[in-house]
C-alpha positions as CSV (number, residue, x, y, z in Angstrom):
1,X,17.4,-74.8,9.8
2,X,20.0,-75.4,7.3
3,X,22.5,-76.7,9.9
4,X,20.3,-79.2,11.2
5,X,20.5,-81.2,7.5
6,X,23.8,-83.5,7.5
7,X,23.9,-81.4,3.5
8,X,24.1,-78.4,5.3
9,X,22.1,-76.4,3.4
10,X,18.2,-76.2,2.2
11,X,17.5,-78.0,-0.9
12,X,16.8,-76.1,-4.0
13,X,13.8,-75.3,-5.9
14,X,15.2,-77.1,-9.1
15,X,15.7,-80.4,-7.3
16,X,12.9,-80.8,-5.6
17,X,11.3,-80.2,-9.4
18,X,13.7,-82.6,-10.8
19,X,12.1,-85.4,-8.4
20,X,8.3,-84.4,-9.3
21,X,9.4,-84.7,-13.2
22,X,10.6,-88.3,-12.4
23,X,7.7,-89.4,-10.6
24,X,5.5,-88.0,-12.9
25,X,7.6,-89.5,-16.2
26,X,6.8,-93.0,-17.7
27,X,10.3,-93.9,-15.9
28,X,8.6,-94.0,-13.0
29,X,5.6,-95.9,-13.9
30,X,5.9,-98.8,-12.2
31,X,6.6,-96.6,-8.5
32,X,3.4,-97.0,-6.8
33,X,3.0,-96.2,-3.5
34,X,6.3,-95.3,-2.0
35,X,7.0,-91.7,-0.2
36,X,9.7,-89.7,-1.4
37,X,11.3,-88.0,1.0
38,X,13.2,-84.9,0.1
39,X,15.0,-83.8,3.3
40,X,18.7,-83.8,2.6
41,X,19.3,-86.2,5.2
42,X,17.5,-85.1,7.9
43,X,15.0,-88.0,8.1
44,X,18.1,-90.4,8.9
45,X,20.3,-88.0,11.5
């Protein structure tokens, strides 16, 4: 599975945390709406 992400490896337990901590921070407040999609690339190749 790792090979078929253009990062070329799976994504780490820390970053997928760091992008739930900024969606649930006031930094995101006014994000409404909008999938995040954590996939190293995958989505686009």
């Amino acid at each position: 599975m790792e090979g078929m992400t253009p990062m070329g490896r799976m994504g780490k337990p820390e970053e997928i945390a760091s992008a739930v901590l900024r969606l649930c921070s006031d930094e995101a407040s006014f994000v409404t709406g909008h999938p995040l999609v954590i996939d190293g690339g995958a989505t686009i190749a």
